[in-house]
C-alpha positions in Angstrom: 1.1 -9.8 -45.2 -0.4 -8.5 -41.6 -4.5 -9.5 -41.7 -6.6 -7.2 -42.7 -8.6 -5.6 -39.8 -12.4 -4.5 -39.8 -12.9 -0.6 -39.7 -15.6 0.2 -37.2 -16.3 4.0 -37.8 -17.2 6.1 -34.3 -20.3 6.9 -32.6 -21.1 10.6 -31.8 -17.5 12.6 -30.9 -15.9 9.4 -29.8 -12.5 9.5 -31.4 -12.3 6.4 -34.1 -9.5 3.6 -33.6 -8.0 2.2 -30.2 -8.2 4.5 -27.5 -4.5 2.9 -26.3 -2.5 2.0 -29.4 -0.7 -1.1 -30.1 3.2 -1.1 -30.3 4.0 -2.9 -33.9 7.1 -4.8 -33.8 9.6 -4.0 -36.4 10.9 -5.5 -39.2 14.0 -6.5 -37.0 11.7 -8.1 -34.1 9.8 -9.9 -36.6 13.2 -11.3 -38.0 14.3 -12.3 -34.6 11.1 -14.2 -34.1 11.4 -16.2 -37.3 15.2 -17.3 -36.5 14.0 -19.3 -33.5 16.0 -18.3 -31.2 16.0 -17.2 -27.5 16.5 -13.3 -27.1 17.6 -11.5 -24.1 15.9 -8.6 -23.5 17.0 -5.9 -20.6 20.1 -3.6 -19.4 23.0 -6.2 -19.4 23.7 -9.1 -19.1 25.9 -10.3 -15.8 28.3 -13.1 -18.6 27.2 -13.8 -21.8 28.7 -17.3 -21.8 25.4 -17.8 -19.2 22.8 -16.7 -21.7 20.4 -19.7 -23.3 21.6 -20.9 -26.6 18.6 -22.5 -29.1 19.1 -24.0 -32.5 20.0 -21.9 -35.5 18.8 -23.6 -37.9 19.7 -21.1 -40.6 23.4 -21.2 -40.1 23.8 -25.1 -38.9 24.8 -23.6 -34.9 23.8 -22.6 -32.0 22.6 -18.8 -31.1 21.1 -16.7 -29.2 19.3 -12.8 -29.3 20.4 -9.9 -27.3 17.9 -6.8 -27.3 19.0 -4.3 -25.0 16.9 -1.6 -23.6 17.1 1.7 -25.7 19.5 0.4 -28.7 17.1 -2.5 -30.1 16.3 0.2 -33.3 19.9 0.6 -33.1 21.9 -2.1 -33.0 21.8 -5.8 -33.2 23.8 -8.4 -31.0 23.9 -12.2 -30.5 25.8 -14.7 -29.4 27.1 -17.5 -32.2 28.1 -21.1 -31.0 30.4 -23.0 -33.7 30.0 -26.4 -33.1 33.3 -28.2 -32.2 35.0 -29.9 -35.0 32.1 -28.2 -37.6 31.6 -25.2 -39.1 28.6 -22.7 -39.8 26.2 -22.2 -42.9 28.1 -19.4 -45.4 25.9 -16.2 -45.8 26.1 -12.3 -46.8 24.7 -9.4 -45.7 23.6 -5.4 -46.2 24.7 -4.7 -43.1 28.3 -4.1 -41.3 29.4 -7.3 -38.4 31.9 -6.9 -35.5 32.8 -10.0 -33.5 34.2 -10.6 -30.0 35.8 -14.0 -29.3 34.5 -15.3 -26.3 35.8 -18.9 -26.0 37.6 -21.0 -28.5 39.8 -21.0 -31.3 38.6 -21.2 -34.9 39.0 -19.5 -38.2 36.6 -17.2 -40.5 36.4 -17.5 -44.6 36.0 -14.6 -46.4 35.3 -14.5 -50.7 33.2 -12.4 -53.1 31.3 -13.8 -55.5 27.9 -14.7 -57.4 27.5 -18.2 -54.4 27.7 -18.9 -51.2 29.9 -22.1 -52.4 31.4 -20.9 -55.9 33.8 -17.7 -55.4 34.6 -16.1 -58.3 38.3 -17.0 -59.6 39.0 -12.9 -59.6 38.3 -13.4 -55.4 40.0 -16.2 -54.1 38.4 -17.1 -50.5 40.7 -15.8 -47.6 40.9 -17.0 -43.9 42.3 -16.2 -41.4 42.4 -17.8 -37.4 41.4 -16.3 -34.4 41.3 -17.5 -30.4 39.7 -16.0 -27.5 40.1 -12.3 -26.8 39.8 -11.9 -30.3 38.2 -8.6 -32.7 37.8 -8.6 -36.0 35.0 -7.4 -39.0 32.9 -9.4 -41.8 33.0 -7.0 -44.8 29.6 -5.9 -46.0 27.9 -8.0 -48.4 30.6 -10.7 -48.9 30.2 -14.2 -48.3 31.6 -15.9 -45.3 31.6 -18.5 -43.2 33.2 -19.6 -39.5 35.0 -22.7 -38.7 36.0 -24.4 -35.7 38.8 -27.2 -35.8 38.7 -27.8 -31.9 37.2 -30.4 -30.5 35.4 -27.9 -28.1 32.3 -25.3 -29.3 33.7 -21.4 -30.1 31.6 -18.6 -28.7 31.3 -15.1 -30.6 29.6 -12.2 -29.6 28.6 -10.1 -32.5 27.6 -6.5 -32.6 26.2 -5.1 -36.2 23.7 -2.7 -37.6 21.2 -5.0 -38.8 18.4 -3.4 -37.3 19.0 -0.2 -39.3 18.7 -2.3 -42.5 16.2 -4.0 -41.9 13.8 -1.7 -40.3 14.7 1.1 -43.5 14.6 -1.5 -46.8 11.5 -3.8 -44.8 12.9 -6.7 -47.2 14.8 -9.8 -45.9 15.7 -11.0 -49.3 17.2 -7.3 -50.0 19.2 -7.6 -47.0 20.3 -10.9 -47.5 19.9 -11.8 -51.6 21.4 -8.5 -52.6 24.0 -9.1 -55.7 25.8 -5.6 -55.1 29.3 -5.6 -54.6 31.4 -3.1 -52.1 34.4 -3.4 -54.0 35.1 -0.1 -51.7 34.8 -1.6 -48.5 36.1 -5.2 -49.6 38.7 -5.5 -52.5 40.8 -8.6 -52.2 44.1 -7.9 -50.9 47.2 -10.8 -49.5 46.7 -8.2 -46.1 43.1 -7.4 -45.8 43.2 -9.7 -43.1 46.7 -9.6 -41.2 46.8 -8.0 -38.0 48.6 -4.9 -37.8 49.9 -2.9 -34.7 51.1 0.5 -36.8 49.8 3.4 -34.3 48.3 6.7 -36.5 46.2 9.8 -35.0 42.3 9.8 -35.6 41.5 12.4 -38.3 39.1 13.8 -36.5 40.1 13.9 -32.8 44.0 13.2 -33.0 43.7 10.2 -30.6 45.2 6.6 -31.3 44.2 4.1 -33.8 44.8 1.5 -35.8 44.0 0.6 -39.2 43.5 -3.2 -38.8 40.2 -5.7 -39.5 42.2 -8.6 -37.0 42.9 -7.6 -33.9 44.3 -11.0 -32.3 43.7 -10.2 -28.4 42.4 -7.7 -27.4 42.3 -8.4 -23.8 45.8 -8.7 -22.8 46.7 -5.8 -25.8 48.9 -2.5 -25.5 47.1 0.2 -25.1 48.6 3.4 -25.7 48.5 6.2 -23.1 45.5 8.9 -23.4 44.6 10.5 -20.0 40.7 11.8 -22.3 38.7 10.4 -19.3 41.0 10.6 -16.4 45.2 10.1 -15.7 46.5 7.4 -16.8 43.5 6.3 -19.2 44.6 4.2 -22.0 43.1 3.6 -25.4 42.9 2.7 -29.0 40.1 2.7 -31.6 39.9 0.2 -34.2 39.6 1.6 -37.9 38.2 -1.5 -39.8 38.3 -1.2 -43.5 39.7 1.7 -42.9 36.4 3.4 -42.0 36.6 5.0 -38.7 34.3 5.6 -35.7 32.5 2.1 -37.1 33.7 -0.3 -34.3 33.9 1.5 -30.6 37.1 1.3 -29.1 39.3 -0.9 -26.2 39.9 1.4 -23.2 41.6 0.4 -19.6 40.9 2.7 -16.5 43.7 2.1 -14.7 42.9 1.0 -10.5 41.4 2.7 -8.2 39.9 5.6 -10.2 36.9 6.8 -12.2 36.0 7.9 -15.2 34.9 11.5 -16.4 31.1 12.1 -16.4 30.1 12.4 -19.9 26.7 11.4 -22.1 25.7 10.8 -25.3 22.6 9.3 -27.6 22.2 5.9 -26.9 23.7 3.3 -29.2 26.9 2.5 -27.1 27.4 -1.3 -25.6 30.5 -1.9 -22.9 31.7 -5.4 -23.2 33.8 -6.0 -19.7 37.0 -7.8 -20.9 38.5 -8.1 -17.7 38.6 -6.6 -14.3 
């Protein structure tokens, strides 16, 4: 509840209120401010693995806030730290998750169900392991959790729309107490979460994709041939859950060139892999 201000009606013509009006942060900001954490706020960032971690204490790790200049409405980032030899607090969410493996190896839990500790015996929990280079999704609204068996901390960087659903519903307990289920976007499956490599046309633009929520390494990965931006670009989209143009894509401009002039809203975040 924001304090209730005095009204202090005008004098003559003078127009009533502040003659220079306050910015009010959003729902999102506000939620970044009660996490704790540090948050990063500009362009870029030079290497993530540089940025100030603070303690989170709502997942049992380590984390930090990035807010980048002209997509903070847009979409959210941080960086997760999962401690070495531990593992972090389960939650759920009304919003979708993409993650980026920065260092480490670990493994993620998935399950449905009415507690963050008691999956239902319809949803068994899955897992599945992942290592640096890394991409894979957290289904909508289903429980999970990430766990690190090394005896080193894992880094993630995690892209997701969480400013979108917070800033339209204006409820933290809706985003994060919400019983519905996505059986659409999540119904258990022995493959839900193995990697696949089998190469299909985008519906809407005919270029390569893959219809995969693992994608083991994406650094060192084969990308097929494109030549969109310039000859001898290569690229692939990832179609998680089968939903498409929902996670970016992992391009490679081959040596010595450029790429095509183009522009669009804002919205879109380049991760450098390598190079």
């Amino acid at each position: 509840m924001t304090q209730k201000l005095p009204f202090v009606e005008p004098k003559g013509e003078e127009p009533a209120g502040y003659h220079r009006f306050r910015r009010l942060r959003t729902p999102y900001e506000r939620y970044m401010e009660e996490e704790g954490l540090p948050v990063f706020r500009g362009v870029g960032c030079r290497d993530t693995r540089e940025l100030p971690l603070g303690d989170w204490k709502r997942l049992g790790a380590r984390g930090s806030f990035l807010y980048l200049s002209g997509i903070g409405p847009k979409k959210g980032m941080y960086l997760l730290e999962v401690p070495s030899g531990g593992a972090v607090l389960p939650e759920k969410h009304l919003y979708d998750e993409f993650f980026y493996v920065v260092e480490g190896r670990g493994s993620t839990e998935v399950w449905r169900g009415d507690g963050a500790q008691a999956p239902s015996p319809a949803n068994k929990r899955q897992a599945f392991e992942w290592q640096a280079g890394a991409l894979f999704m957290v289904p909508i609204n289903a429980w999970h959790r990430f766990v690190n068996a090394s005896s080193s901390p894992a880094l993630l960087l995690c892209a997701n729309n969480a400013p979108s659903a917070m800033n339209l519903y204006m409820s933290r307990n809706f985003v994060f107490d919400c019983p519905y289920d996505f059986t659409e976007r999540y119904r258990w499956s022995e493959d839900f979460f193995r990697a696949k490599d089998e190469l299909e046309a985008e519906a809407y633009r005919g270029r390569a994709a893959i219809r995969s929520n693992v994608f083991p390494d994406i650094v060192t990965c084969h990308l097929p041939l494109d030549n969109q931006r310039l000859p001898g670009y290569r690229r692939i989209a990832p179609h998680f859950s089968g939903f498409p143009a929902v996670g970016g894509f992992i391009s490679e401009y081959p040596s010595g060139r450029y790429s095509k002039g183009h522009y669009h809203a804002s919205g879109a975040v380049l991760v450098c892999l390598r190079g």
